[in-house]
N, CA, C and O of each residue as an XYZ file, in Angstrom:
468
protein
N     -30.561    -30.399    -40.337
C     -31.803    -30.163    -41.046
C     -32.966    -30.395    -40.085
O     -33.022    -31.258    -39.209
N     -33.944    -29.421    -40.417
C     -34.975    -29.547    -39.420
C     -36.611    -29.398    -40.368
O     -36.576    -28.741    -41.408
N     -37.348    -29.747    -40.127
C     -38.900    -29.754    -40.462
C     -39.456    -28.369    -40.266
O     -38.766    -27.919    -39.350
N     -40.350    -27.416    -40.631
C     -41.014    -26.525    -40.382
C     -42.338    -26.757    -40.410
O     -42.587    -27.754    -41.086
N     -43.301    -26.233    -39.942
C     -44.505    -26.050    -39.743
C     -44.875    -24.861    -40.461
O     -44.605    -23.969    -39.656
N     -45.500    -24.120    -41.876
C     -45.460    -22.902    -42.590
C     -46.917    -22.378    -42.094
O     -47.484    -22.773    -41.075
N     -47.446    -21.351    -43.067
C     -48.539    -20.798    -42.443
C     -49.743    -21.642    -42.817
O     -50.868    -21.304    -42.448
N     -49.500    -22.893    -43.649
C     -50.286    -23.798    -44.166
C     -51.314    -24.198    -42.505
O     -52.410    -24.759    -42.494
N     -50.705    -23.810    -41.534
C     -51.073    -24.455    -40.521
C     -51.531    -23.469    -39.628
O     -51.276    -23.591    -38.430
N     -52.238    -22.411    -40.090
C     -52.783    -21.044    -38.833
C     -53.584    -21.267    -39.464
O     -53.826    -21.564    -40.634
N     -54.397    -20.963    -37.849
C     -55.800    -20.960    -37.359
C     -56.450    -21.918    -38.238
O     -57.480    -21.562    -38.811
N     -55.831    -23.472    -38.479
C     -56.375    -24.516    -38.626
C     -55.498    -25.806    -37.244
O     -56.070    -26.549    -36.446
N     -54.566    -25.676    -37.383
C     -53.782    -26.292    -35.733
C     -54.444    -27.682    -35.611
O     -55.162    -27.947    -34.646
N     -54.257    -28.343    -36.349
C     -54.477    -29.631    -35.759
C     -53.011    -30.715    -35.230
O     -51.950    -30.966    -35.801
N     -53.598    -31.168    -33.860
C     -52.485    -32.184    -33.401
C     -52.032    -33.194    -33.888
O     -51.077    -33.726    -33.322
N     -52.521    -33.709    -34.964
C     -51.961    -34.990    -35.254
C     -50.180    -35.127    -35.206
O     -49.474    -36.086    -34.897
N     -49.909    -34.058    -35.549
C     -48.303    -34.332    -35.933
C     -47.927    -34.032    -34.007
O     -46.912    -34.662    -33.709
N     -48.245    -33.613    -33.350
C     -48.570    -33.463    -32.264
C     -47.337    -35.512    -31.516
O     -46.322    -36.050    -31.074
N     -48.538    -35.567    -31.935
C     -48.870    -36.925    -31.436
C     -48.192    -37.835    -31.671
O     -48.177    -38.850    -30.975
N     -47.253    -37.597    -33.052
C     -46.609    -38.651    -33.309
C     -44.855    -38.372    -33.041
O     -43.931    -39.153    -32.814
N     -44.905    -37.230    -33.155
C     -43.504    -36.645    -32.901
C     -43.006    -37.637    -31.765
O     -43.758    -38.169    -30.948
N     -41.524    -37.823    -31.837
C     -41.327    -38.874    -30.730
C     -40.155    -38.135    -29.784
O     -39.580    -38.661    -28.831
N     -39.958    -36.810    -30.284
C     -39.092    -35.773    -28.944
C     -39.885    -34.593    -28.675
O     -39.220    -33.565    -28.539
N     -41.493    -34.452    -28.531
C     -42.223    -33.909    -28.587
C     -41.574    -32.315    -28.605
O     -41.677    -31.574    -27.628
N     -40.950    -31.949    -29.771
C     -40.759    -30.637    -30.113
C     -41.180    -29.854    -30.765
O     -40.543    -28.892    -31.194
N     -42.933    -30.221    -31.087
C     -43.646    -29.531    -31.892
C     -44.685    -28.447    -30.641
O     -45.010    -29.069    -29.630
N     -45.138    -27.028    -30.705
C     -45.120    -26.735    -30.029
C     -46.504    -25.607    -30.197
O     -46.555    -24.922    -31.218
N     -47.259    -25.516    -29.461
C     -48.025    -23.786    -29.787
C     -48.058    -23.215    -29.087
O     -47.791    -23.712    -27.993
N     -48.387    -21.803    -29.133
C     -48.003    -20.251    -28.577
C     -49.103    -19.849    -27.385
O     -50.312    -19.618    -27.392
N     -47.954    -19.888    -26.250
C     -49.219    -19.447    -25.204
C     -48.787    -17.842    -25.067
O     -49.739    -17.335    -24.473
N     -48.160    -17.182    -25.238
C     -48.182    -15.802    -24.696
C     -49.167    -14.692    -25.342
O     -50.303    -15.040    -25.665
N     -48.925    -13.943    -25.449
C     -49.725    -12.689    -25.149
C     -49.486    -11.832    -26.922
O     -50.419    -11.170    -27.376
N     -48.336    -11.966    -27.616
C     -47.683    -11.530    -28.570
C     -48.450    -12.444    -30.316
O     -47.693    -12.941    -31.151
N     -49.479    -12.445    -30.417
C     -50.299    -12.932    -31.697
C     -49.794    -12.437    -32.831
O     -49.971    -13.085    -33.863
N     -49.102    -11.257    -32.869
C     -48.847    -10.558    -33.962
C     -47.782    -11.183    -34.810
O     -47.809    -11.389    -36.023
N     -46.408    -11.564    -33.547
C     -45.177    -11.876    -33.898
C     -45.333    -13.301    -33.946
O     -44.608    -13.931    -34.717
N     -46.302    -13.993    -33.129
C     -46.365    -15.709    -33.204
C     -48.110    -16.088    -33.597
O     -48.982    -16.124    -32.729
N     -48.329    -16.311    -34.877
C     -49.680    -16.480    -35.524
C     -50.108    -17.937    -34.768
O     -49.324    -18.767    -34.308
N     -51.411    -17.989    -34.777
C     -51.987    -18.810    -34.057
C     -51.880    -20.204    -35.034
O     -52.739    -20.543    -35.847
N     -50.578    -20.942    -34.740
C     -50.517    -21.634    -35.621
C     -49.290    -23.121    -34.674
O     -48.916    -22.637    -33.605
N     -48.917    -24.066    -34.795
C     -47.750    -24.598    -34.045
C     -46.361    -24.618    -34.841
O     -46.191    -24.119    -35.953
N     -45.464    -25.237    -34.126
C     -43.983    -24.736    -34.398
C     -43.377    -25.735    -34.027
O     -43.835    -26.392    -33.093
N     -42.210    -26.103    -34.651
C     -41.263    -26.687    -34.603
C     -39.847    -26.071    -34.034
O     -39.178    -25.198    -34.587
N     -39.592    -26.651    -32.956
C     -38.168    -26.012    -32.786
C     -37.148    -27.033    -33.255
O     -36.968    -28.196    -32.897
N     -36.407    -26.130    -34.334
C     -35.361    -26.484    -34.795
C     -34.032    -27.082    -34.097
O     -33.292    -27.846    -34.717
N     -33.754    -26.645    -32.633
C     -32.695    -27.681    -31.945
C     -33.084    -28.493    -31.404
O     -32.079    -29.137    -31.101
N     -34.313    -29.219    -30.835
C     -34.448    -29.922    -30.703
C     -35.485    -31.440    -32.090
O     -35.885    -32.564    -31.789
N     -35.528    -30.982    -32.962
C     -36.504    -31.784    -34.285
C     -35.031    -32.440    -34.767
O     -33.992    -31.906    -35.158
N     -35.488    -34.093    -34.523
C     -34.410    -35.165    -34.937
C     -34.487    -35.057    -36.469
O     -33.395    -34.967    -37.029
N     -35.243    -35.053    -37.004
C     -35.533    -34.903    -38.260
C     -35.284    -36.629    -38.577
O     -34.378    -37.375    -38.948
N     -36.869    -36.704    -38.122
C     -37.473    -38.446    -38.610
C     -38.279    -38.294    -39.423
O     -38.544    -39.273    -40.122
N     -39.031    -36.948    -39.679
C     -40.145    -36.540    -40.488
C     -41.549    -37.052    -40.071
O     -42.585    -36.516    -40.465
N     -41.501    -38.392    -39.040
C     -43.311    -38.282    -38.535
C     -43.751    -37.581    -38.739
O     -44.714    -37.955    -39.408
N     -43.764    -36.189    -38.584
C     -44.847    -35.364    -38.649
C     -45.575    -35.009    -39.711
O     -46.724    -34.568    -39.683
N     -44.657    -35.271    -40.992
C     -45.131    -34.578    -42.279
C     -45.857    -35.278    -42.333
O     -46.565    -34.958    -41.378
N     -46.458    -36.406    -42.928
C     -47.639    -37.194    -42.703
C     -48.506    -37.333    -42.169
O     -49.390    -37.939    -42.774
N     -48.813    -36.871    -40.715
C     -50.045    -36.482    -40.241
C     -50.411    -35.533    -40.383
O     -51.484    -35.404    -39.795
N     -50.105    -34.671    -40.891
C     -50.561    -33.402    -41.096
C     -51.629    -33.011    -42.269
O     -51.319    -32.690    -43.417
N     -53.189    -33.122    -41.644
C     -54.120    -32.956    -42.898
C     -54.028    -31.993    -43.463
O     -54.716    -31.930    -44.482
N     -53.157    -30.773    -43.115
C     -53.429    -29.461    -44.199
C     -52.011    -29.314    -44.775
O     -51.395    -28.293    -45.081
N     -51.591    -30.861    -44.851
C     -50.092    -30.439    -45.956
C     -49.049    -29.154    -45.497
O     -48.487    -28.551    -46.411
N     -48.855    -28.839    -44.422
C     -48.259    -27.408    -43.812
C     -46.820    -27.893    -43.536
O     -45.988    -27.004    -43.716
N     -46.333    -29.054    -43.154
C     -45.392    -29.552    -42.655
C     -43.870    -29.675    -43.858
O     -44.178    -30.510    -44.708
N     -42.582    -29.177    -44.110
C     -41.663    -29.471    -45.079
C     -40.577    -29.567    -44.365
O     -40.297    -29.206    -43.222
N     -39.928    -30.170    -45.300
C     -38.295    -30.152    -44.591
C     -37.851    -28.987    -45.249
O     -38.160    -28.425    -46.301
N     -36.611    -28.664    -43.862
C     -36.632    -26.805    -44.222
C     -36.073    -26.692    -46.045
O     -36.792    -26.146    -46.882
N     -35.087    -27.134    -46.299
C     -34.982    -27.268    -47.628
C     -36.006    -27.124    -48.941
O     -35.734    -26.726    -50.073
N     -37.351    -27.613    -48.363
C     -38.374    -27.847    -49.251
C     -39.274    -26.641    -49.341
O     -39.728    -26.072    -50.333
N     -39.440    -26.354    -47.835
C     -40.483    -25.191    -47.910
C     -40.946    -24.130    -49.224
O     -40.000    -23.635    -49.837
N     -41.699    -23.931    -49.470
C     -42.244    -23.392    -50.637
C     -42.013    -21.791    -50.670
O     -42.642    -21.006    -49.961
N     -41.187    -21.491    -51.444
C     -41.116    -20.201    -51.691
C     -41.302    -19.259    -51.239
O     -40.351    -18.530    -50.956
N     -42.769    -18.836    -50.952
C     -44.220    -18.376    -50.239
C     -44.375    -18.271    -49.308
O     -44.859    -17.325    -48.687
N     -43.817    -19.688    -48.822
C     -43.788    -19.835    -46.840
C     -42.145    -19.548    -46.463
O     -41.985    -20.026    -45.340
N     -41.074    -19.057    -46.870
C     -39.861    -19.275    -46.853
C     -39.615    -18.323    -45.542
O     -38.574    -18.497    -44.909
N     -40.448    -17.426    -45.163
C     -40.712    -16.988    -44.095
C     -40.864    -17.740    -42.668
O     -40.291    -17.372    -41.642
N     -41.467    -18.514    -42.741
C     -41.967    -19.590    -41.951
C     -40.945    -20.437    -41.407
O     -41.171    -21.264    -40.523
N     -39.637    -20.205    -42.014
C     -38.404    -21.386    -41.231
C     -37.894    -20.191    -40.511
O     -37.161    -20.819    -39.748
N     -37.718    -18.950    -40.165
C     -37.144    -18.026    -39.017
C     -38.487    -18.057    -37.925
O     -38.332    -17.798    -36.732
N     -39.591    -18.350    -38.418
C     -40.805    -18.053    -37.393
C     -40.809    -19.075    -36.463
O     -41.209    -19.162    -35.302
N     -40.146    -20.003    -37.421
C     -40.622    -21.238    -36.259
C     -38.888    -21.541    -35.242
O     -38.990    -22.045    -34.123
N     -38.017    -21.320    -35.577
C     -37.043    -20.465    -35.283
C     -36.667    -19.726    -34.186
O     -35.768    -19.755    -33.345
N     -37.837    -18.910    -34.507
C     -37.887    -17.775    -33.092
C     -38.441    -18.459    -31.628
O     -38.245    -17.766    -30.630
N     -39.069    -19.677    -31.449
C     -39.564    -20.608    -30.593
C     -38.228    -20.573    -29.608
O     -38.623    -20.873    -28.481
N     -36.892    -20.339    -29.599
C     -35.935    -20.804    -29.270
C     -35.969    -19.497    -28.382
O     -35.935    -19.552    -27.153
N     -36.042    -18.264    -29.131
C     -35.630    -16.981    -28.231
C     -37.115    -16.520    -26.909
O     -37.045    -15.707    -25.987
N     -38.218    -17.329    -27.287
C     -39.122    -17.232    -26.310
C     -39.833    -18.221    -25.885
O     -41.007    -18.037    -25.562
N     -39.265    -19.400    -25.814
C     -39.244    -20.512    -25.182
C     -40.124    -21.084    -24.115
O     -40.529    -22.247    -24.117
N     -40.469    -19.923    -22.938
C     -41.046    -19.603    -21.864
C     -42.830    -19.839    -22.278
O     -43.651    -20.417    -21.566
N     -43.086    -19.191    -23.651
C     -44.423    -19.153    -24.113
C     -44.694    -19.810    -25.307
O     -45.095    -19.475    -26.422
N     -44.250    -21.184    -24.577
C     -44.550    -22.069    -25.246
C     -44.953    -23.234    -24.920
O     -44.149    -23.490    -24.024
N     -45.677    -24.203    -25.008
C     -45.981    -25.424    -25.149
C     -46.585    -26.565    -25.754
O     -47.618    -26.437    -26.412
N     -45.911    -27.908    -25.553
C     -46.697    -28.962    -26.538
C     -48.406    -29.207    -25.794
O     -48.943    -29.399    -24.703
N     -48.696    -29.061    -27.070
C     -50.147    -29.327    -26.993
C     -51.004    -30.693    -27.257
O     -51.070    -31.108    -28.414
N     -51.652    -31.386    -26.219
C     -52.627    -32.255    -26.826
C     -52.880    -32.264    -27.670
O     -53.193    -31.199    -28.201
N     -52.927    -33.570    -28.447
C     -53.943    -33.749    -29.795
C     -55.581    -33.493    -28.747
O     -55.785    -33.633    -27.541
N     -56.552    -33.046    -29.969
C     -57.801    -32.857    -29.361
C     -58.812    -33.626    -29.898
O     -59.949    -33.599    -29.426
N     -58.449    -34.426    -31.002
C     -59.031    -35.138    -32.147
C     -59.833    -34.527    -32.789
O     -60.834    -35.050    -33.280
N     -59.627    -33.708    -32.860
C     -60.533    -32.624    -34.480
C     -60.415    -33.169    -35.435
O     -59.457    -33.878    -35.743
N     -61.813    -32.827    -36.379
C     -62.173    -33.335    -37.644
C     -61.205    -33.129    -38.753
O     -60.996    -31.922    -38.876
N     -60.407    -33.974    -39.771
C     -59.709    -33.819    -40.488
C     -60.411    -33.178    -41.711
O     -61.525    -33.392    -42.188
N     -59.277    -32.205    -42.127
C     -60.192    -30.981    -43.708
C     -60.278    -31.986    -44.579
O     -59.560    -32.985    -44.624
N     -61.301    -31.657    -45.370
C     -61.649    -32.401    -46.837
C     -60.605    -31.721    -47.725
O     -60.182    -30.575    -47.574
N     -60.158    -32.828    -48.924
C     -59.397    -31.791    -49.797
C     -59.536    -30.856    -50.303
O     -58.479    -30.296    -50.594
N     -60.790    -30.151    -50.697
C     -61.224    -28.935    -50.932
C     -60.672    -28.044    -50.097
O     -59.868    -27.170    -50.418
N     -61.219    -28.323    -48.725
C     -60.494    -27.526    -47.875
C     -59.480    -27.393    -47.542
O     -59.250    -26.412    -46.835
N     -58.478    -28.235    -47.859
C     -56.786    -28.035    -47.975
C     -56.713    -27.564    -49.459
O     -55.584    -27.074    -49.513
N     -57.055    -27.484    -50.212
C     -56.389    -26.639    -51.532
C     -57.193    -25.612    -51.650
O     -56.873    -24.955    -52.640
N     -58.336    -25.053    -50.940
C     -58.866    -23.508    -50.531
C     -57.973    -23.513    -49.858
O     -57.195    -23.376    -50.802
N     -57.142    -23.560    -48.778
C     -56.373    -22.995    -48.009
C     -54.888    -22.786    -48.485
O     -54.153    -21.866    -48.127
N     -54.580    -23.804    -49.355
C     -53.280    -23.784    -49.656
C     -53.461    -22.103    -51.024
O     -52.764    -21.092    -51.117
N     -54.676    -22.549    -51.805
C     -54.432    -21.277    -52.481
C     -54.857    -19.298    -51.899
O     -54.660    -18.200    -52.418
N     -55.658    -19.904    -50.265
C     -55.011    -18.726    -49.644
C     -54.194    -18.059    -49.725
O     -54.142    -16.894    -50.121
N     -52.870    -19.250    -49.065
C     -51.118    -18.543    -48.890
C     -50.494    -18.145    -50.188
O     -49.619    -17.297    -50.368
N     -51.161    -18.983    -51.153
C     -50.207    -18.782    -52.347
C     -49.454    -20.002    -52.658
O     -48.459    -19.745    -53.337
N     -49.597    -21.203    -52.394
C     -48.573    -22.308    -52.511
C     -49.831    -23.375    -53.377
O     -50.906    -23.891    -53.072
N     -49.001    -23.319    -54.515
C     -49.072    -24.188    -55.395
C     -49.490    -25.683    -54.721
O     -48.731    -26.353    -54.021
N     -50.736    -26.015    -55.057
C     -51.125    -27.738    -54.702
C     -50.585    -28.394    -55.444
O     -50.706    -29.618    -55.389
């Protein structure tokens, strides 16, 4: 069992879960390909011990164990997935200490995707 990162977490990307991960296998997209890898971070699944740190730092609630993932995002456990087959364009990223969302702004975003707060 492994953790995912869903779309709860594009083009908002904050490091906290970053930071706490303790086999730093959380990861974001340096290549060239935006279409197929959304500007968002990732979990690779062979290497995530599955301690769950991460779900908890995570101010925009984006983080599930793959089991859990929401319906909506069920997409989101092959995306993060695919980290494995392009490996090369990838890396862990600094936390940068960005401002954490207000809850408004995590349940505007969550009712973006479609996932039930």
């Amino acid at each position: 069992m492994a953790w995912v990162i869903t779309r709860l977490c594009r083009d908002c990307v904050d490091q906290a879960c970053v930071d706490v991960c303790p086999v730093e296998c959380i990861y974001t997209y340096t290549g060239d390909d935006k279409e197929r890898f959304p500007n968002q971070l990732y979990i690779d699944p062979d290497e995530c011990i599955d301690c769950g740190a991460c779900e908890p730092e995570c101010p925009w609630e984006a983080i599930f164990e793959d089991v859990s993932v929401p319906s909506v995002c069920e997409d989101d456990t092959a995306l993060n997935a695919q980290i494995m087959e392009d490996k090369d364009n990838f890396e862990v990223m600094p936390h940068d200490e960005s401002e954490s969302p207000t809850p408004e702004q995590i349940a505007e975003n969550k009712k973006k995707w479609g996932v039930d707060a």
